[in-house]
LOTORLUM-117351 format. One record per residue (C-alpha): x, y, z. Coordinates in steps of 0.001 Angstrom, whole numbers, padded with zeros to 6 digits, always signed. Example, Ala and Ser with C-alpha at 12.3 -4.5 7.8 and 13.67 -1.06 7.14 Angstrom:
residues 2
+012300-004500+007800 +013670-001060+007140 
***
This chain:
residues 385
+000000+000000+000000 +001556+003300-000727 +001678+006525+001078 -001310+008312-001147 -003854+005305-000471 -002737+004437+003351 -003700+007896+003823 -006798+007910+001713 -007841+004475+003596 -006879+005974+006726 -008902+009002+006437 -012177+007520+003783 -011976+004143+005623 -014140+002413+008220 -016892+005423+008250 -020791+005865+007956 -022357+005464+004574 -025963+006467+003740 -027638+009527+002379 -026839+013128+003301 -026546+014136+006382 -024955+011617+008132 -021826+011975+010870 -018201+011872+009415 -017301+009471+011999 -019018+006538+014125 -020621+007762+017313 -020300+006184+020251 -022651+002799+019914 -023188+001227+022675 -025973-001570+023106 -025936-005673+024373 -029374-007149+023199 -030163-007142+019388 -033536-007802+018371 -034737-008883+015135 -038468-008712+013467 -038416-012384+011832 -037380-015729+013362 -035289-016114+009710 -033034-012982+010279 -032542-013742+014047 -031062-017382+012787 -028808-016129+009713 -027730-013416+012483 -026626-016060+014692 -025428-018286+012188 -023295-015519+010851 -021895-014074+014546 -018161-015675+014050 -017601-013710+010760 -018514-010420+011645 -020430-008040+009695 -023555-009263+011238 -025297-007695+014038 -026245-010385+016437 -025309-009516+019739 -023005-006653+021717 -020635-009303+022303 -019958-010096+018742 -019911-006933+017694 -021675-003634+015970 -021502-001472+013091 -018823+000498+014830 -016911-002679+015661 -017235-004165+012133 -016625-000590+010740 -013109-000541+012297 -012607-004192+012019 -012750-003585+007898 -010444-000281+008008 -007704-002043+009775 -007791-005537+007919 -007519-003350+004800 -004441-001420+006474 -002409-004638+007045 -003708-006460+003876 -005602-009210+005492 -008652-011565+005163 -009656-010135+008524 -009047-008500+011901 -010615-009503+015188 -010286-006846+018067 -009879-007449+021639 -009778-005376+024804 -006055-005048+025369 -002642-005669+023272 -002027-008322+025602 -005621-010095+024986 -004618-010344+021691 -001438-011956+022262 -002396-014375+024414 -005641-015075+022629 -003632-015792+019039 -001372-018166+021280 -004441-019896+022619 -005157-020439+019615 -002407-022361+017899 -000770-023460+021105 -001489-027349+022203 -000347-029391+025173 +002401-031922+024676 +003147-029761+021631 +006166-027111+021505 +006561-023629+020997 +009313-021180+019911 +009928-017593+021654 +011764-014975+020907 +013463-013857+023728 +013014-010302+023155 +009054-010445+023369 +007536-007892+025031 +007329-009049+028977 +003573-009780+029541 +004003-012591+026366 +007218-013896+028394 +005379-014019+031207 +002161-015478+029388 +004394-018309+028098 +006296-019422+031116 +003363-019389+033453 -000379-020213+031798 +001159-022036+028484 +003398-024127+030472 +001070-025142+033803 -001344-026527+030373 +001717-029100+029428 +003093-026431+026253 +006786-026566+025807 +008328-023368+025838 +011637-022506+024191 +012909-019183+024087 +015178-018485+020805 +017626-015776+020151 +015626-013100+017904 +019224-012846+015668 +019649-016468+015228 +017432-018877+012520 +015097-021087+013897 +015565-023682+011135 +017484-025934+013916 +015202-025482+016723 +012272-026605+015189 +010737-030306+016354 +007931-032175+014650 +006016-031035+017800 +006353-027084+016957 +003068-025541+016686 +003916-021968+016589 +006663-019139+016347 +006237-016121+018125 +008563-012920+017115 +008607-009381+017710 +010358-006927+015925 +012318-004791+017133 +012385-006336+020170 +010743-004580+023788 +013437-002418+025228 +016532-003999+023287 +015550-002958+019803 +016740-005819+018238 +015300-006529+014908 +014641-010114+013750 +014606-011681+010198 +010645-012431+009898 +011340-013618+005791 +013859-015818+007023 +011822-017195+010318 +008667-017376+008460 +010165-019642+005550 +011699-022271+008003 +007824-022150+009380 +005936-022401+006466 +008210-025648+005457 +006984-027261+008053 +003556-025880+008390 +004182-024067+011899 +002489-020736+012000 +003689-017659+012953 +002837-015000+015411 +004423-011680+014960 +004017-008537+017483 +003702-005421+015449 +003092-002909+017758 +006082-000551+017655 +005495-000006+013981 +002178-000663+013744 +000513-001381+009723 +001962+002120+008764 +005511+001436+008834 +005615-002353+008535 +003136-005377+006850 +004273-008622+008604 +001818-010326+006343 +003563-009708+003646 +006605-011061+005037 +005242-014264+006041 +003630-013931+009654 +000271-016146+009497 -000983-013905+012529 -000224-010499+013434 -000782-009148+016683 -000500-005061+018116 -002006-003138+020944 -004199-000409+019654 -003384+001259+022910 -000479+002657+021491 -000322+004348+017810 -003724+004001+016533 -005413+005270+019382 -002567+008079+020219 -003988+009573+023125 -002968+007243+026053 -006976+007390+026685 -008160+003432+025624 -007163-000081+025880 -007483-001883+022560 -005758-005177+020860 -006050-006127+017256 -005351-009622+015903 -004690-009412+011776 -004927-012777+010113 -005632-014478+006908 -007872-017614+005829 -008358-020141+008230 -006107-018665+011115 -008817-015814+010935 -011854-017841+011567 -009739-019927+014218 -008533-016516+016654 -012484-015240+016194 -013937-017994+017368 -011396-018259+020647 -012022-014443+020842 -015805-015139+021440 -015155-018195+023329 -013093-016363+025638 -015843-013620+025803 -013762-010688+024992 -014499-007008+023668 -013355-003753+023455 -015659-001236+024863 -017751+001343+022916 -015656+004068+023513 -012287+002147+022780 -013742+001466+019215 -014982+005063+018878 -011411+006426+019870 -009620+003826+017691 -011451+004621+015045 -011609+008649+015462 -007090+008047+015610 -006883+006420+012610 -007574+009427+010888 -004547+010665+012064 -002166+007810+012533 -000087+008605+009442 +000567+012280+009978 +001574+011235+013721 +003491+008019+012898 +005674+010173+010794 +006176+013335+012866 +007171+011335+015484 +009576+009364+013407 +011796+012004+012737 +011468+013468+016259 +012260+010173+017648 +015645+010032+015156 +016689+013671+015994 +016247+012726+020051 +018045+009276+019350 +021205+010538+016985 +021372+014303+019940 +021177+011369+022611 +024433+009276+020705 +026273+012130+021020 +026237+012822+024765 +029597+011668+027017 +027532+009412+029052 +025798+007404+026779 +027385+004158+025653 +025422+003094+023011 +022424+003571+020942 +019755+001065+020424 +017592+002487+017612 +016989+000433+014229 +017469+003805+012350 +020713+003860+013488 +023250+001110+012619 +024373+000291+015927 +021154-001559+016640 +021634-004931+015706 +018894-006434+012495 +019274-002610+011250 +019445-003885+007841 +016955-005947+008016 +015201-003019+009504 +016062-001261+006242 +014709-004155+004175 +011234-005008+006266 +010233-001123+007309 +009186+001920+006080 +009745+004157+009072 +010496+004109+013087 +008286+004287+016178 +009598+007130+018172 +010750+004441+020948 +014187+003523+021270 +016579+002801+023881 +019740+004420+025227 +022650+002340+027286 +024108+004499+029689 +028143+004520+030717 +028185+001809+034106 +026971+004649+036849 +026113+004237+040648 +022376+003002+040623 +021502+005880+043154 +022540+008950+041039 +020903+006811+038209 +018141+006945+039799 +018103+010645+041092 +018881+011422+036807 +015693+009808+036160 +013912+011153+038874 +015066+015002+037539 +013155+014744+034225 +010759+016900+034145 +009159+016831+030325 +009572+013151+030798 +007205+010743+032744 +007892+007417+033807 +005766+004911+032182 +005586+001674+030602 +003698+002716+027335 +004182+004850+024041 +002652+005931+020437 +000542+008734+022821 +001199+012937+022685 +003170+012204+025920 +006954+012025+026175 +008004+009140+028568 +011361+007250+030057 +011379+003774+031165 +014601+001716+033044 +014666-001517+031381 +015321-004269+033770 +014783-007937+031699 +017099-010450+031857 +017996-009840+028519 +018613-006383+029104 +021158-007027+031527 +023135-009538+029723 +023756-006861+026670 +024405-003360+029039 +027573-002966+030982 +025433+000282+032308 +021620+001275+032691 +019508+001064+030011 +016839+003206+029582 +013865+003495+026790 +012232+006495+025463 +009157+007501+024064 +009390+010792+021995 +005812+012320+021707 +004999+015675+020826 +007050+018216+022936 +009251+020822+021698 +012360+018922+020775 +014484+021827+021789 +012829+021516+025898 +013391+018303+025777 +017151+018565+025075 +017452+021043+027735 +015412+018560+030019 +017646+015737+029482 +020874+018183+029787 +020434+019644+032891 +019350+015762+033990 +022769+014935+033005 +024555+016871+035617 +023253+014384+037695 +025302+011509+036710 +028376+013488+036518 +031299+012881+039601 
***
């Protein structure tokens, strides 16, 4: 999709049709019961409930629901999308999905920490052997005739690594395994993981789409059968974003684009001012060639989430600690893609083994970049001797 019809779908998509006078955008629709004149339509309604499209009750979904569903499968060029009440609904809801006991499955090890955690504690008390994998390494060896599903992330949550999805989705498809890939730091404006291969594609709305730090919202992105099969454990499960998630979600795509990219190149001007200061070690950006998979960065994306992370010169953890503490355009919190500028120490295992020193991630949002260089300088006073 390029940049003239992303924006086109982004703003055209996904709203009311009918005759003149109607809203440019879905309203708030809220509603559980949904009656129906004839015992006929009440049946093909409830025939029809797993495939969307069809009103049939609040649980399956609306016109709103379906409205935003269609935008955003057209976004990331799938057969369909299935929404959920949280990123991290949809990520465990996918696994559900393809994940069997006795059977095995493969893990990056730079997932974001709720999957980790989802993984090693709820997969594995059901009997589901987990293997974490390094995200720079092929899987090609590490796959068992028991492997029912990859799960990747790129770049990774808080160490930026970025993984070879053409090359971990062709070992895969060889043997059949599916793939899950986390897309949520680029979201389907800078990258199409369907097009690379992923079978499933998972992202918390939370972040970009909705923009304003104001909703919790996950979206699963599949194609064929893996569609039908995540919808139907999405209904089983009884999960649903709320009315006014779908309204927000749906009133931030028309602006996802124009955000995505201004926050891009503040993100790369923080990042490259950032490489450049005496007590910063290294940058972990996948702009910036001293992230490791940059090239395949180059290769997969089209742009960068404004969320990177910094590695800090070893310090004592106390003045650390009183540097983060100083920031004052900067809060401390574990999200991003909102109008916010934030900071976050990252503490995973993972982290640790690559940093000599703290490492901390950013989130650029939509501050002045010039305050938030003088923010960060007079912060760095702090870690001075």
């Amino acid at each position: 999709m390029n940049s003239a019809r992303l924006a086109d779908t982004l703003v055209h998509g996904g709203r009311p049709h009918g005759p003149s006078g109607r809203q440019v955008n879905w309203p708030v629709e809220m509603g559980s019961t949904v009656v129906f004149d004839t015992l006929d339509a009440f049946e093909a309604a409830r025939d029809a409930r797993y495939e969307g499209g069809t009103p049939y009750y609040g649980r399956y979904g609306n016109d709103a629901t379906f409205s935003l569903e269609t935008l955003l499968a057209e976004l990331d060029c799938a057969d369909g999308v299935t929404l959920t009440s949280s990123g991290v609904s949809a990520i465990t809801s996918a696994l559900l999905t393809v994940a069997r006991p006795s059977m095995h499955v493969l893990v990056a090890e730079n997932l974001y920490g709720n999957t980790r955690v989802f993984c090693d504690g709820l997969l594995a008390a059901l009997n589901v052997d987990i293997e974490p994998f390094d995200p720079l390494e092929g899987i090609g060896g590490r796959l068992r005739d028991n492997t029912c599903a990859v799960m990747a992330e790129a770049p990774g949550s808080g160490t930026f690594e970025v993984c070879d999805l053409l090359e971990i989705s062709r070992a895969a498809r060889q043997r059949g395994i599916p793939v899950i890939f986390d897309n949520t730091w680029a979201s389907p404006v800078f990258c199409k993981p369907l097009a690379l291969g992923a079978d499933i594609v998972v992202y918390s709305g939370s972040k970009h789409l909705c923009g304003h730090s104001d909703a919790m919202l996950g979206v699963i992105a599949a194609n064929g059968d893996y569609h039908a099969q995540v919808r139907r454990t999405v209904m089983s499960l009884g999960d649903k974003p709320g009315a006014q998630e779908v309204f927000l979600a749906l009133r931030g795509a028309r602006t996802l684009k124009m955000r995505m990219e201004h926050q891009d190149r503040a993100g790369r001007e923080i990042a490259a001012w950032l490489a450049d200061q005496d007590c910063v070690a290294r940058l972990l950006h996948p702009a910036f060639d001293s992230c490791p998979g940059h090239e395949t960065w180059k290769r997969d994306f089209t742009g960068a989430a404004a969320l990177f992370s910094v590695i800090f010169k070893p310090v004592p953890e106390d003045r650390f600690r009183t540097f983060v503490d100083s920031l004052t355009c900067f809060g401390i919190g574990v999200s991003w893609g909102g109008f916010e500028s934030l900071v976050l120490p990252m503490t995973s295992e993972r982290s640790r083994r690559i940093a000599d020193g703290p490492l901390l991630r950013f989130s650029i949002g939509f501050d002045d970049l010039e305050t938030l260089k003088a923010d960060l300088t007079q912060a760095f006073k702090l870690l001075q001797d």
